[in-house]
N, C-alpha and C positions, 0 to 999 in steps of 0.2 A: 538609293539609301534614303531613310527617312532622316529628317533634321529634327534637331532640338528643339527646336519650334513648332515644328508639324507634332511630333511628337507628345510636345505639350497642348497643343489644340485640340488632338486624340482623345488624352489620357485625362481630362481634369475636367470634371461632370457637375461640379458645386455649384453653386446659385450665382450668377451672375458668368459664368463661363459660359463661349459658346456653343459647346459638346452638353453641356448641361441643359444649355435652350435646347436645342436639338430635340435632345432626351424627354424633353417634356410635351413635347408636342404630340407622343405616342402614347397609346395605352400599351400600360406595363404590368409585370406581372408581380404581384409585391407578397404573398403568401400562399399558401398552398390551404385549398378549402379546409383540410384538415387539421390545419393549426387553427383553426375557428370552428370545432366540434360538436358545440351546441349552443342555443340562445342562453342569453344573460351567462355566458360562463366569460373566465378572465381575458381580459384584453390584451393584446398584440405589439407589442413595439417594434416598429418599423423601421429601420433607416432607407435613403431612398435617396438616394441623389445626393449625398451632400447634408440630408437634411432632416428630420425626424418626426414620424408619424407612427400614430394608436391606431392603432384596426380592432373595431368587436363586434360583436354580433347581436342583434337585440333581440327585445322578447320575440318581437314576430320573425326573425330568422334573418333581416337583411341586414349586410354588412356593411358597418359606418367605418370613414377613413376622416381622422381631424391630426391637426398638426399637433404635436405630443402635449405642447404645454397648456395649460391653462391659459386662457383670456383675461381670466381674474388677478391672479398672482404668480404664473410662469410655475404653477407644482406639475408633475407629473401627471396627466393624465393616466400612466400606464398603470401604477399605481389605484385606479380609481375601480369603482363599484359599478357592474352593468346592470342596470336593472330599471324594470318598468318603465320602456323601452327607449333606454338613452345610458349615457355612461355618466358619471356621478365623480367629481373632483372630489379626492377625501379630505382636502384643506378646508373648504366653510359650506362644502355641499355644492357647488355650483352643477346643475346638469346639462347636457347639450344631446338634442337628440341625433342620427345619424347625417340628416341633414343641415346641423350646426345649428340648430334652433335651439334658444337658450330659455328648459324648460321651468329650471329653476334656482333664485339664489337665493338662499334660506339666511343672506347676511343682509341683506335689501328687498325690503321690502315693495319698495316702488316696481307693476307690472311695467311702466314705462319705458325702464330699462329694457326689459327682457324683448319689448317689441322691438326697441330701435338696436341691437345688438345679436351678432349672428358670428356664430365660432366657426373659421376655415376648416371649410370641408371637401371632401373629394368626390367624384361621381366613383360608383365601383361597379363591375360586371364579376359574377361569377359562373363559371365557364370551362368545360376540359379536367376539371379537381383542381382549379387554381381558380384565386381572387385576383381581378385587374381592375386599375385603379386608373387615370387622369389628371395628374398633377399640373399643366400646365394652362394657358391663359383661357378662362375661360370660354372666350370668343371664337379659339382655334379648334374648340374637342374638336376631335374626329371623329370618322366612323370608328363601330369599335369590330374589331376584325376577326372573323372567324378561320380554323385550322380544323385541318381533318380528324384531327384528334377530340377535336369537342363531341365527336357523331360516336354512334355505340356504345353497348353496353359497357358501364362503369367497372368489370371484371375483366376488361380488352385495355385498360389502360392502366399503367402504373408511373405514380405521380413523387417523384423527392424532390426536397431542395436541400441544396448541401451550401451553406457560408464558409468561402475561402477567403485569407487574409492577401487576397492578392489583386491589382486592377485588371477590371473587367476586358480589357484588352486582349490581355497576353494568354488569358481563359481562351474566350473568341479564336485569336489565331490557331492556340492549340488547333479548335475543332474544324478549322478550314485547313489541315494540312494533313494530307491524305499519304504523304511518305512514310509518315510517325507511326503511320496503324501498324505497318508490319513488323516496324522493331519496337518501339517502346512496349506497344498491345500483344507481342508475338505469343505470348504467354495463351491469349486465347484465337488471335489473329492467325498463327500459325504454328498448332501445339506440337508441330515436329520438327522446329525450330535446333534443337540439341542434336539431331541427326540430319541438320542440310536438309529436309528432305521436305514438299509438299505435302499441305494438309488438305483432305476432300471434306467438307462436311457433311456430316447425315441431314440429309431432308428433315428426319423426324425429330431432330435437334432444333424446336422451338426457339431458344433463345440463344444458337448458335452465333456468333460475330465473327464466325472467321471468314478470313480472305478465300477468295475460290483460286489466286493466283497467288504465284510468294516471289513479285517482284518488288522491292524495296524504291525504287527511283521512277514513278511512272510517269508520260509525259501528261502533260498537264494543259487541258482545251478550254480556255473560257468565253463568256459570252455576257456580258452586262443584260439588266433584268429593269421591269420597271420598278422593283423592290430593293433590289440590291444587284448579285448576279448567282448564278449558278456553272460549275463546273464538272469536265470528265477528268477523271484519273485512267487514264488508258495504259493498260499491261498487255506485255503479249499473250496472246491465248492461245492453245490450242489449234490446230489447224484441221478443218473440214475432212469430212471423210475424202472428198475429193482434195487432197490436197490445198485448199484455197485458206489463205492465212487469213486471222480472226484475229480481235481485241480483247479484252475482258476489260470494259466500260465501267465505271461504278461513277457515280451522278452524284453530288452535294449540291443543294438549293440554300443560298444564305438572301437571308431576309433580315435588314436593316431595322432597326437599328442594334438589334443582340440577339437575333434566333438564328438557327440553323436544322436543316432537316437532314439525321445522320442516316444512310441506308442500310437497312440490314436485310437479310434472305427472306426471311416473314415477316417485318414488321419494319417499322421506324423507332427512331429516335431523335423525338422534338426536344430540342435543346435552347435555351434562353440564357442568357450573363446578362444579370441586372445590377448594376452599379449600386451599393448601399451608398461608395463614397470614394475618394480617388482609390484608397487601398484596401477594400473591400469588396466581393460579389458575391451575390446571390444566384446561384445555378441552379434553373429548373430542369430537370429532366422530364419527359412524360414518352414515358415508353408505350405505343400502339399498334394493334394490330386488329386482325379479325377473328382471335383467335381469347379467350380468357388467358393472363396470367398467372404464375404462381408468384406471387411476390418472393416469398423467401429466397427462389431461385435467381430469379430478378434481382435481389438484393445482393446476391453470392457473385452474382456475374459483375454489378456493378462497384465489388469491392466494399459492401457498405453494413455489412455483417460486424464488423468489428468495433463495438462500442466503444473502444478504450480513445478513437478514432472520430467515430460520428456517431449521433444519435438521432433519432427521429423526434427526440423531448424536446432540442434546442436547434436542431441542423447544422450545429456549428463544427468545420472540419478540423481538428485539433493538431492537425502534422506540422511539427515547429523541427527546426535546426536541432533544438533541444533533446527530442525523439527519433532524430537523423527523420525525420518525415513518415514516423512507421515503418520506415526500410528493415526487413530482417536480414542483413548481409550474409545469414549464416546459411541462408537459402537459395544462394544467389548461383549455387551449380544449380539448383533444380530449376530453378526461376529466373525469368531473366532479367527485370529489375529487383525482386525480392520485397515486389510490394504485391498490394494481393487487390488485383479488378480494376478495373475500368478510371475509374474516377480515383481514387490515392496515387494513379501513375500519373492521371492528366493533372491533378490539383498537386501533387506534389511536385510536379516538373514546374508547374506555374508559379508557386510559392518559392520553389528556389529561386528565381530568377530577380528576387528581390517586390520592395513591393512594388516599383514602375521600373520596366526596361529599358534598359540605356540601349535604343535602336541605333543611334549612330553611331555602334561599334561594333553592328553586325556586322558578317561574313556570307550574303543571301546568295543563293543558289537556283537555276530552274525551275527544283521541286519548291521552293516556296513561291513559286509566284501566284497561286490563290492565296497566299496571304498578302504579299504586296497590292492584290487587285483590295481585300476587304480593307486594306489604308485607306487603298485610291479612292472605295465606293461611300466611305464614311468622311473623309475630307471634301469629297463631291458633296456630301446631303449636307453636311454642316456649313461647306463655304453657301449652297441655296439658302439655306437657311440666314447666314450673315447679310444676305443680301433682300432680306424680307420676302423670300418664296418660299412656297412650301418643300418641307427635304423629300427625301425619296420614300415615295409607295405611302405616306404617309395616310393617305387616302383612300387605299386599298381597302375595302371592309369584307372581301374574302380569298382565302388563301388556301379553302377546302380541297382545290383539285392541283393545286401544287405541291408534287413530287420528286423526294429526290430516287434513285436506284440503284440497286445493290446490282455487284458485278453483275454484267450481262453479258456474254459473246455476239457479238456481230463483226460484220465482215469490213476486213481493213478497206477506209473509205466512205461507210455509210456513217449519215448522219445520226449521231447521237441525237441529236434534240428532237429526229423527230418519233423517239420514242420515250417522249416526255410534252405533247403540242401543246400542253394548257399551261407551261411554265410562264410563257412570255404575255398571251393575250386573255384567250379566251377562257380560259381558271381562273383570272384575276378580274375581278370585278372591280370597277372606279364610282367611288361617289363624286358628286360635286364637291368641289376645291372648298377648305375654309379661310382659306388666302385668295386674295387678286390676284 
């Protein structure tokens, strides 16, 4: 059981906390390229830890990250004018180019100023249809890390972010618990759910998520990672023509400090929970494959069709107590929660639970124990951290051949891992330390 305390060392990512140091040491993911559509168009507000930052795009197309408020007089930057390549404070004019160079202040005329004064800026990479940013001490960047999702054609990947009003935590756990898929998801996990009965998926079912097996309790294989860790959900399967009994394996890969790689039949599901603030996250989804998308489909699966809900204008997931969370109760013979995809069952289960979980009043089971390991592997990176080392995989700057995998049958006894050999070494490529 987790304590109150641990708990709290988890869950509170502000400036000055040490979950928030942590958090900074990593490139993060703070908007999705296309909330920055073109040069000199409006600017970005960002929360991020705790704390609040501008994102815009200049005339020449690269994207500046400054902390929101003005230098001059604390106005909103967001507020402000992008153009002729810097963004423009509309209080007395003051401009700041991407790299915090202060290009002009139209209230002072002394260039003096301007040389000896420089507005907090952020390094940003963009990358995969997402903007990643560097917030923490300068001396520490890191490598910035690539994912297999950044490679192929821009039609093989589709990119949202959905703002839930809930800590980035209890998101995360969600997606490390591989029991949840077949009853809360049954809806598409196993659409014969109303009749007991086993779902097969069609091969030609693209964006298919269903289970190949429809056991609810599977046992559960883990193994610590230099990034975080990765586990099996092992179901019984099928047994050989010859007789000889099988598993149905399905592999999640969690990488520290908020990603996870979700497995599906054709494709993945890169998933990030980025902390705007203790009760807020930012969910990136980037669905990839080798195959083109159809977004709308994509959208339909992932429940994100319903504007009343979400939008792509603001990302903001709207399910309040108020709305009973989107739930149509009146659907709930056809349906089995009576919410509609992917993400309103997982963000609405995370929103109920209030905006921080009171862990020390769980009742934890077998089947959660990949989520007890991602406590264990985040209070590991955070106490290294406490201790002036670098936290986990921090270092890492490629993550391209790390996989996670969707059900697979092999025979009871064989090694899962080594039908994944580049999770642990040789997929993960190490730069030199930015720490002693």
């Amino acid at each position: 059981m987790l304590s109150a305390a641990e708990n709290e060392l988890l869950t509170r990512v502000g400036p000055g906390t040490p979950m928030g140091g942590m958090m900074r040491r990593y490139w993060l993911p703070v908007c999705t390229s296309a909330q920055l559509p073109r040069p000199d168009g409006p600017p970005l507000r960002l929360p991020l830890l705790g704390e609040s930052y501008v994102a815009f795009r200049d005339t020449s197309g690269k994207v500046g990250l400054l902390e929101e408020f003005c230098m001059h007089r604390r106005a909103s930057l967001w507020l402000g004018r992008v153009e002729d390549n810097g963004i423009r404070c509309l209080y007395h004019g003051w401009k700041f180019g991407a790299d915090g160079t202060v290009q002009e202040t139209p209230n002072h005329c002394d260039d003096r100023l301007k040389a000896r004064l420089k507005a907090p800026a952020f390094p940003t990479r963009e990358a995969g249809g997402l903007v990643w940013a560097y917030v923490g001490p300068k001396e520490h960047e890191p490598p910035f890390q690539r994912y297999e999702f950044f490679e192929g054609p821009e039609d093989n990947r589709c990119v949202f972010r959905i703002n839930t009003p809930a800590n980035y935590l209890q998101l995360y756990e969600g997606g490390t618990d591989s029991s949840h898929v077949g009853i809360l998801h049954c809806n598409l996990a196993n659409p014969e759910w109303k009749n007991k009965a086993s779902f097969v998926p069609e091969a030609a079912d693209y964006t298919s998520v269903a289970l190949a097996v429809g056991d609810n309790a599977p046992t559960l294989d883990l193994e610590n990672t230099p990034y975080g860790y990765h586990y099996a959900a092992k179901r019984q399967g099928p047994p050989l023509a010859d007789g000889t009994p099988t598993d149905s394996v399905r592999v999640t890969a969690v990488v520290l400090p908020t990603a996870r790689i979700i497995p599906l039949a054709q494709y993945q599901f890169f998933v990030f929970e980025v902390p705007q603030d203790d009760h807020h996250t930012s969910t990136y989804i980037i669905a990839h494959g080798p195959k083109a998308f159809d977004r709308d489909k994509m959208r339909a699966v992932l429940g994100l069709n319903d504007e009343r809900l979400w939008s792509e204008k603001d990302c903001e997931y709207r399910a309040t107590p108020d709305n009973r969370y989107g739930q149509n109760i009146g659907r709930m013979s056809e349906t089995w929660s009576g919410l509609a995809g992917l993400v309103p069952e997982d963000a609405s289960i995370g929103v109920s639970m209030g905006p921080i979980v009171e862990r020390h009043k769980e009742v934890l089971v077998a089947a959660d124990s990949a989520v007890v390991r991602l406590r264990n592997r985040l209070l590991d990176s955070v106490r290294l951290y406490q201790d002036g080392k670098d936290p986990l995989g921090v270092n890492i700057e490629d993550y391209s051949k790390v996989r996670s995998l969707a059900d697979t049958s092999v025979r009871e006894g064989e090694r899962w891992q080594d039908l994944l050999p580049n999770n642990m070494g040789s997929g993960v490529r190490v730069a030199a330390p930015a720490m002693a």
